[in-house]
Backbone atoms as SQL, in Angstrom:
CREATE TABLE atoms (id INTEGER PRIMARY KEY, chain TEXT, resi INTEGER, resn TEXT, atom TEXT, x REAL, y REAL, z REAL);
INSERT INTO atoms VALUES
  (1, 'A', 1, 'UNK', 'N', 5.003, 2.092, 6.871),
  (2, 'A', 1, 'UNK', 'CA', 4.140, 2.243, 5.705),
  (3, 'A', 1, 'UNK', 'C', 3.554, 3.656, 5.711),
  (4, 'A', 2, 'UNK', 'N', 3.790, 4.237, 4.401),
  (5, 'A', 2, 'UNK', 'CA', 3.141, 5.753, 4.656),
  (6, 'A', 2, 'UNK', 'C', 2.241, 5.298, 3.640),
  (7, 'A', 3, 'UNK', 'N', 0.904, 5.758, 3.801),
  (8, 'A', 3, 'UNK', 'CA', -0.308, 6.062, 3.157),
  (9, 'A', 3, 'UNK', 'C', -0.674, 7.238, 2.974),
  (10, 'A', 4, 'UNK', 'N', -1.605, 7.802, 1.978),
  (11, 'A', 4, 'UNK', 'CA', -2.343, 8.934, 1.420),
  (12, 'A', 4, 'UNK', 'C', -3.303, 8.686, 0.433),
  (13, 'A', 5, 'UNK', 'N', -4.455, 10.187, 0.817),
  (14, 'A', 5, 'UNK', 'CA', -5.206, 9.748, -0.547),
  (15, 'A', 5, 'UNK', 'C', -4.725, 10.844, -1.658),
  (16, 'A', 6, 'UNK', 'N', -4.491, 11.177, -2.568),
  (17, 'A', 6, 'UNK', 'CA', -4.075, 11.514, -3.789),
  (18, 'A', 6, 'UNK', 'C', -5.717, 12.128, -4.640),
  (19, 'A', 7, 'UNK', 'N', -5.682, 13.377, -4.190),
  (20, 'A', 7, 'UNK', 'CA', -7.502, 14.328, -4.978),
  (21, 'A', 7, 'UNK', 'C', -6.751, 14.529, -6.545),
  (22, 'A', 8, 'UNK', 'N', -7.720, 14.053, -7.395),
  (23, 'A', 8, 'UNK', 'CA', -6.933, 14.676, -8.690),
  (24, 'A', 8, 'UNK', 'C', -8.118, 15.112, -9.756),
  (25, 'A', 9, 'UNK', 'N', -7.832, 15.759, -9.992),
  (26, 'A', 9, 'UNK', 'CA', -8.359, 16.736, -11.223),
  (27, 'A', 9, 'UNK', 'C', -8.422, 15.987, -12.454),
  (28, 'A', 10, 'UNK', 'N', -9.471, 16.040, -13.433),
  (29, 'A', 10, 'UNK', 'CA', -8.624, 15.278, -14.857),
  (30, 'A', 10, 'UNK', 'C', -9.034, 16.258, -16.198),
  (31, 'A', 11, 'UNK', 'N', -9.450, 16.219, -17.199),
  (32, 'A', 11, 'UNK', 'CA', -9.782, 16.814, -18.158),
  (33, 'A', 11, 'UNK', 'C', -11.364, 16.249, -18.355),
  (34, 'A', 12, 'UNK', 'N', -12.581, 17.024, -18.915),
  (35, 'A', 12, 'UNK', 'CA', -13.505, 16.959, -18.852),
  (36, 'A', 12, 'UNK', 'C', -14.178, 15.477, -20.081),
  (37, 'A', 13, 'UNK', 'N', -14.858, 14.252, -18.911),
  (38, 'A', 13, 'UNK', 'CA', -14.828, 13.248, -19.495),
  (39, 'A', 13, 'UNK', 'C', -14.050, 12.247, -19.174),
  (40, 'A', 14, 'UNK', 'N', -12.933, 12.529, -18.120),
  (41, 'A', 14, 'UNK', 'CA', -11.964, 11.514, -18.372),
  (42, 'A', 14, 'UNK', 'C', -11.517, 10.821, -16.916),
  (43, 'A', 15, 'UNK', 'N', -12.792, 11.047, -16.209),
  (44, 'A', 15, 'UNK', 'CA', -12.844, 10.821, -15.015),
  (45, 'A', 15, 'UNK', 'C', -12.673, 9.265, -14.853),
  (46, 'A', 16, 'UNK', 'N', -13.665, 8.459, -15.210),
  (47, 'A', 16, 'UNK', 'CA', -13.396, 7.005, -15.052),
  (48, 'A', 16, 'UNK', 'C', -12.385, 6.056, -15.931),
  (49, 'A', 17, 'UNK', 'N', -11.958, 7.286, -17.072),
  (50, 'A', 17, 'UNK', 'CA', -10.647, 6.002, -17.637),
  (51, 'A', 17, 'UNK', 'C', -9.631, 6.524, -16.745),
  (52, 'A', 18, 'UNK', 'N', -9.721, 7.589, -16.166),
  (53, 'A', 18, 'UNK', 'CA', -8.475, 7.849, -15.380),
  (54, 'A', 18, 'UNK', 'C', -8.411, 6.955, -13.784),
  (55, 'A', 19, 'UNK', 'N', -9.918, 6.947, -13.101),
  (56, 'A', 19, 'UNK', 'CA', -9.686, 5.997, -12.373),
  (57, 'A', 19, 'UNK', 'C', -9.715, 4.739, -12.198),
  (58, 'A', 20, 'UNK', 'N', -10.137, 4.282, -13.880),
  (59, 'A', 20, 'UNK', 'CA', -9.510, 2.699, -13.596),
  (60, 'A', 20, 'UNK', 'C', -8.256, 2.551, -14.047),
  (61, 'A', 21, 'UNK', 'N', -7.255, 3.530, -14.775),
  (62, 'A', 21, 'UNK', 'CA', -6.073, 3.164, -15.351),
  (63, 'A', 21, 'UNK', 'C', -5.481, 3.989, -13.409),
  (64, 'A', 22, 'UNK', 'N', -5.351, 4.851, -13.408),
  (65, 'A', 22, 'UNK', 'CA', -4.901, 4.821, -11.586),
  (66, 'A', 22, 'UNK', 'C', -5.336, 3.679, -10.682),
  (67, 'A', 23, 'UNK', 'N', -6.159, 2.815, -11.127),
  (68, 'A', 23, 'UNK', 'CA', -6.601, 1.449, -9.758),
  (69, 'A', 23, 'UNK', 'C', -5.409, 0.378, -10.381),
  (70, 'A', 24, 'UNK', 'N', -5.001, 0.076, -11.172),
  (71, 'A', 24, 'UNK', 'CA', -4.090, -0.207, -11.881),
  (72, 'A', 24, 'UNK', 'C', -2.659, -0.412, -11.367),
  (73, 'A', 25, 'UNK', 'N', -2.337, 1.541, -10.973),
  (74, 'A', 25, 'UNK', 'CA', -0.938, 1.015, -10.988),
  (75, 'A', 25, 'UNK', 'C', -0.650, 0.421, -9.580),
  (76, 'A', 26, 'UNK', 'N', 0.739, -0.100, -9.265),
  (77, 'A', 26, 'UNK', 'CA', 1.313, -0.953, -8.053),
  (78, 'A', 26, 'UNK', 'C', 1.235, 0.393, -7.108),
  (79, 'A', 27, 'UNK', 'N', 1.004, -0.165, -5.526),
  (80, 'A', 27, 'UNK', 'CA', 0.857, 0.870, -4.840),
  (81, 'A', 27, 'UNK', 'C', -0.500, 1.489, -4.890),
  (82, 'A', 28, 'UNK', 'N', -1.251, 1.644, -5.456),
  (83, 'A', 28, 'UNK', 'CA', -2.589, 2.041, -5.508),
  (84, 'A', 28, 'UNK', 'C', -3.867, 1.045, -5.635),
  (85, 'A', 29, 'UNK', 'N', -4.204, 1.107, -3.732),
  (86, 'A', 29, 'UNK', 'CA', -5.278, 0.633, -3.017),
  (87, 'A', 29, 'UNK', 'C', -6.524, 0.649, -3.555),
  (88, 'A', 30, 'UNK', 'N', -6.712, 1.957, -3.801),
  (89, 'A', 30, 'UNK', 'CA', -8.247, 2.011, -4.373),
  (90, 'A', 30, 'UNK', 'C', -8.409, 3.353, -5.305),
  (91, 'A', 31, 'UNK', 'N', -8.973, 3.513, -6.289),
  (92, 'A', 31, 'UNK', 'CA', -9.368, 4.636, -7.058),
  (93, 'A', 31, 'UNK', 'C', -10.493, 4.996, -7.481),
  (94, 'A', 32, 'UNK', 'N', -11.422, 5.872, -7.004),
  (95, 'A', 32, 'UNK', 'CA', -12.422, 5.718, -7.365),
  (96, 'A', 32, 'UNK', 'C', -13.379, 7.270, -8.270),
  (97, 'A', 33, 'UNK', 'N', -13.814, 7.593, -9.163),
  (98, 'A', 33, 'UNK', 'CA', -14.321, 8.416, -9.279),
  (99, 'A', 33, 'UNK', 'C', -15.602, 9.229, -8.526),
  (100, 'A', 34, 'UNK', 'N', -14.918, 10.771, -8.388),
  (101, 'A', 34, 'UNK', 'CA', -16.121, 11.041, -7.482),
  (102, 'A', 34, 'UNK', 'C', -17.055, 12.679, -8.072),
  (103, 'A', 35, 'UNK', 'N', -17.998, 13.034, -7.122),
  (104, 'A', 35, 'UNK', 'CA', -18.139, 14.496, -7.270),
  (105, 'A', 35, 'UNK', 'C', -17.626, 15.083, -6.692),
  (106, 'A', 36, 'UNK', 'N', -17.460, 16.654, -6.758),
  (107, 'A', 36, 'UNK', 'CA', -16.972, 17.712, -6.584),
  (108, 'A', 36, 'UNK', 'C', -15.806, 18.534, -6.930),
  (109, 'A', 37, 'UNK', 'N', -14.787, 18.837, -6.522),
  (110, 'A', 37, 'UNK', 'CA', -14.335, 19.898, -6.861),
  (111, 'A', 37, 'UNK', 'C', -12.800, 18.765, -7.827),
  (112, 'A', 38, 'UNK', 'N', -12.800, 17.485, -7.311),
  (113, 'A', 38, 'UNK', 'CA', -11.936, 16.460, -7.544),
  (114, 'A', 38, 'UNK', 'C', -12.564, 15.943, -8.568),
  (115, 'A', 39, 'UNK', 'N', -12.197, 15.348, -9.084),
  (116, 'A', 39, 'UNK', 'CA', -12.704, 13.881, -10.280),
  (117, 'A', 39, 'UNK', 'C', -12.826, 12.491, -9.604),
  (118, 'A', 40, 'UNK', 'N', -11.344, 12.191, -9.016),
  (119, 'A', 40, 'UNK', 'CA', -11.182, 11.173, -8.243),
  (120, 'A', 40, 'UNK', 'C', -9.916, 11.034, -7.335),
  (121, 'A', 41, 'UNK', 'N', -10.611, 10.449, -6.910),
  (122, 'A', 41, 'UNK', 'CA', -10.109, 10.290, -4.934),
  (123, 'A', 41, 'UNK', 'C', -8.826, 8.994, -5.203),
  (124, 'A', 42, 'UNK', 'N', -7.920, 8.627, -5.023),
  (125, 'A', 42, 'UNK', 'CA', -7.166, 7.340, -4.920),
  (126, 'A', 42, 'UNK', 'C', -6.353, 7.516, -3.440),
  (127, 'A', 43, 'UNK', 'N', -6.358, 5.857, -2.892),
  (128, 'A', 43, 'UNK', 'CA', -5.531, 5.703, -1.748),
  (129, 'A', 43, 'UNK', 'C', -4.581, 5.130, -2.214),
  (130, 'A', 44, 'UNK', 'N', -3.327, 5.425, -1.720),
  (131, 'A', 44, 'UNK', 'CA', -1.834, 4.969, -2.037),
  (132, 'A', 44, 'UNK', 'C', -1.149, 4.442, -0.958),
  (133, 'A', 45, 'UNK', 'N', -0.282, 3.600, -0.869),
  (134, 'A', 45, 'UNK', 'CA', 0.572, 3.185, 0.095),
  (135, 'A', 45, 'UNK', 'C', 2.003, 3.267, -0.422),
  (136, 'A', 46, 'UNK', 'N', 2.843, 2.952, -0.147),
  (137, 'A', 46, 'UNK', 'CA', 4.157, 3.031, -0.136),
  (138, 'A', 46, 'UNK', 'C', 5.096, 3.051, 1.494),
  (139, 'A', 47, 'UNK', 'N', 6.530, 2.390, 0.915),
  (140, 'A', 47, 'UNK', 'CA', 6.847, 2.315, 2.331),
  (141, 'A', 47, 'UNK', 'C', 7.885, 3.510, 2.959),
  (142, 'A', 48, 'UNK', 'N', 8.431, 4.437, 2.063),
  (143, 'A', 48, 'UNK', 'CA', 9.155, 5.684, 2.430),
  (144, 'A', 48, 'UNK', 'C', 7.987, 6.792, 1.802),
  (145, 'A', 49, 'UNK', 'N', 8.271, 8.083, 2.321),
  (146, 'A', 49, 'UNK', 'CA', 7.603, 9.295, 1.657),
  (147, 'A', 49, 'UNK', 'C', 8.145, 9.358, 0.781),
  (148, 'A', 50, 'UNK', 'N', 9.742, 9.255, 0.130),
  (149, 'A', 50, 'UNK', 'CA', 10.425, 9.243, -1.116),
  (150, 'A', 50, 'UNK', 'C', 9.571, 8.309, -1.894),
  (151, 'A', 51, 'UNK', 'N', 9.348, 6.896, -1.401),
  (152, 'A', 51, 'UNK', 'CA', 8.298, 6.224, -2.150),
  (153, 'A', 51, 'UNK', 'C', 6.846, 6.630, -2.904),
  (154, 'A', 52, 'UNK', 'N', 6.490, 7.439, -1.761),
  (155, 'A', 52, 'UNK', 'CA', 5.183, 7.674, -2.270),
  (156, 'A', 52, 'UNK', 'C', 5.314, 8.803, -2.902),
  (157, 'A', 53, 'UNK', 'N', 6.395, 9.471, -3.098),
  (158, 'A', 53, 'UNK', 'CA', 6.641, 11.003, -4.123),
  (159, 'A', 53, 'UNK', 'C', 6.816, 10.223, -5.714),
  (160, 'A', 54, 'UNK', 'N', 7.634, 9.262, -5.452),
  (161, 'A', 54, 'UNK', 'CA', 8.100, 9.275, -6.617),
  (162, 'A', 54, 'UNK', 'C', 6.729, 8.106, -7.597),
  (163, 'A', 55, 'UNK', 'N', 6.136, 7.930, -6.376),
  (164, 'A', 55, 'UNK', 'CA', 4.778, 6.993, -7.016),
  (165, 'A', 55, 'UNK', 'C', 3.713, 7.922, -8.129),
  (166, 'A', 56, 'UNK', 'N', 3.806, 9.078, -6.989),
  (167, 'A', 56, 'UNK', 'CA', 2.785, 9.980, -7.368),
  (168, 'A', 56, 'UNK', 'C', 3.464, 11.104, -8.896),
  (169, 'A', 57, 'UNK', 'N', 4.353, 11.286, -8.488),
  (170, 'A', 57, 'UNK', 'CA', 5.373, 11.924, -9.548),
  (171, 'A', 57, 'UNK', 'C', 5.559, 11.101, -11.176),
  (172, 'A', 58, 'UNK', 'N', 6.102, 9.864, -11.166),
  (173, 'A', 58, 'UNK', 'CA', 6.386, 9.287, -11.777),
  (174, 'A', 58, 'UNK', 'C', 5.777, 8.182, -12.258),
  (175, 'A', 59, 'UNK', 'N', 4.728, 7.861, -11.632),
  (176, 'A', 59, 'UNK', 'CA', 3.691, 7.123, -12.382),
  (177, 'A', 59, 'UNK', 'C', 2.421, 7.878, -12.052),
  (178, 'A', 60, 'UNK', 'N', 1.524, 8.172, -11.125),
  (179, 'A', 60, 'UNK', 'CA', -0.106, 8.485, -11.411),
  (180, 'A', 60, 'UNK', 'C', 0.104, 9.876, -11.894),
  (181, 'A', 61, 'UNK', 'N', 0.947, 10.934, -11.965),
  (182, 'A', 61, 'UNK', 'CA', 0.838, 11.959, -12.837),
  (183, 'A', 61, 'UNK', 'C', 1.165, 12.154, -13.729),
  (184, 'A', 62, 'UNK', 'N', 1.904, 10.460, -14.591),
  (185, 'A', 62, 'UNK', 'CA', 1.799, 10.667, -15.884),
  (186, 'A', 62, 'UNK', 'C', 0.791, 9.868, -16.496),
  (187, 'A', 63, 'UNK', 'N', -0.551, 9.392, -15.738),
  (188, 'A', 63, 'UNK', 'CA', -1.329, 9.116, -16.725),
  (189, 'A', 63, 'UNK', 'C', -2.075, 10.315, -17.401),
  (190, 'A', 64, 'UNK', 'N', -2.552, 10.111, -18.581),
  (191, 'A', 64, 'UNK', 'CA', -3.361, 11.046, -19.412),
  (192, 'A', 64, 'UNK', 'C', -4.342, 10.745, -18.906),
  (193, 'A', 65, 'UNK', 'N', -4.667, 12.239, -18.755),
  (194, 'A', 65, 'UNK', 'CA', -6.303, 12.688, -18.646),
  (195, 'A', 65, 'UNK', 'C', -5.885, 13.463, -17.099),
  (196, 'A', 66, 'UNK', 'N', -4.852, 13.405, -16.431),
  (197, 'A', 66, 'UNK', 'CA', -4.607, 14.305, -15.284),
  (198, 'A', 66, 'UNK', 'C', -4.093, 15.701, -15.530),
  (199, 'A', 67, 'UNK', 'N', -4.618, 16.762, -14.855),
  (200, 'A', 67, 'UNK', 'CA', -4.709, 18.082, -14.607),
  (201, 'A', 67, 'UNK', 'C', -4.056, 18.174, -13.673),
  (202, 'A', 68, 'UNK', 'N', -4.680, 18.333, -12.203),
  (203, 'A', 68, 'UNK', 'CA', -3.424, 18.134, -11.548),
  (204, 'A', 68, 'UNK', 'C', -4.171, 17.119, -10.770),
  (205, 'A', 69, 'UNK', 'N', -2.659, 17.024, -9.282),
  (206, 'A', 69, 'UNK', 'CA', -3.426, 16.082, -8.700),
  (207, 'A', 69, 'UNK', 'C', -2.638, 17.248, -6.459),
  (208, 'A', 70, 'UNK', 'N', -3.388, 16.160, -5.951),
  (209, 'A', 70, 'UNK', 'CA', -3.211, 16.824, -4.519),
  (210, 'A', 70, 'UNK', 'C', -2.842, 16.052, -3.239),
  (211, 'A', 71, 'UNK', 'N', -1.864, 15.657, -2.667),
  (212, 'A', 71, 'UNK', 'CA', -1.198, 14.437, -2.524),
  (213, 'A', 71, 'UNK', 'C', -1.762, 15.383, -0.163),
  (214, 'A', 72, 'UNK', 'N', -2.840, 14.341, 0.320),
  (215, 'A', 72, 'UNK', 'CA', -3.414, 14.544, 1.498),
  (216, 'A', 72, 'UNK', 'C', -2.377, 12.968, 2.174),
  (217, 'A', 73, 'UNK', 'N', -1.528, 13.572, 2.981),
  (218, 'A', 73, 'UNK', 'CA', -0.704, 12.115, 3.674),
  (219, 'A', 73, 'UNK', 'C', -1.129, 11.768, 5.117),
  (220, 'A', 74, 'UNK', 'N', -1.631, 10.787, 5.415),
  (221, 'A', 74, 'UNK', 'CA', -2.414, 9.915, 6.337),
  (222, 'A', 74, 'UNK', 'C', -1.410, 10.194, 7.836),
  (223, 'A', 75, 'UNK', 'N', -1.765, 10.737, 8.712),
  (224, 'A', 75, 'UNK', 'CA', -1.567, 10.639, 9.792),
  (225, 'A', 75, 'UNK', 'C', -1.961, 9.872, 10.993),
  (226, 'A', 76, 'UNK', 'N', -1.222, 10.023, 11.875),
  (227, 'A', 76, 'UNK', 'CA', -1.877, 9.065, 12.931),
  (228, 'A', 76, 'UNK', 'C', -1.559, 9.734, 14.421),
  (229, 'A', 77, 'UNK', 'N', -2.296, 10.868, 14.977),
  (230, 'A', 77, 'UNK', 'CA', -1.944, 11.682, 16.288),
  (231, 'A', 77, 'UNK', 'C', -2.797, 11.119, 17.347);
């Protein structure tokens, strides 16, 4: 299982429809709107890194209201 949290940017205002339509999709643990330099924070799972590219690619960066987004992948050393 690869996990990450996913920092994303959105357009001004569009912070919480973006993180409840991102809590939404399959694969996405938690989404939550936050402060600072992000809008909102989401944790993702998936079970290949191809998985979680094409999660992040092909579904949470095509919801509207995303700018960009910043894909942080969960390690374990």
């Amino acid at each position: 299982m690869v996990q990450a949290y996913i920092l994303i940017q959105t357009e001004v205002g569009k912070a919480a429809t973006v993180a409840s339509t991102v809590a939404a999709i399959p694969g996405v643990a938690l989404a939550e709107d936050v402060t600072g330099p992000y809008d909102v924070i989401a944790r993702v799972e998936a079970g290949t890194v191809d998985e979680l590219g094409k999660l992040v690619i092909a579904k949470i960066q095509d919801v509207a209201g995303i700018t960009r987004t910043l894909t942080c992948t969960v390690v374990h050393v």
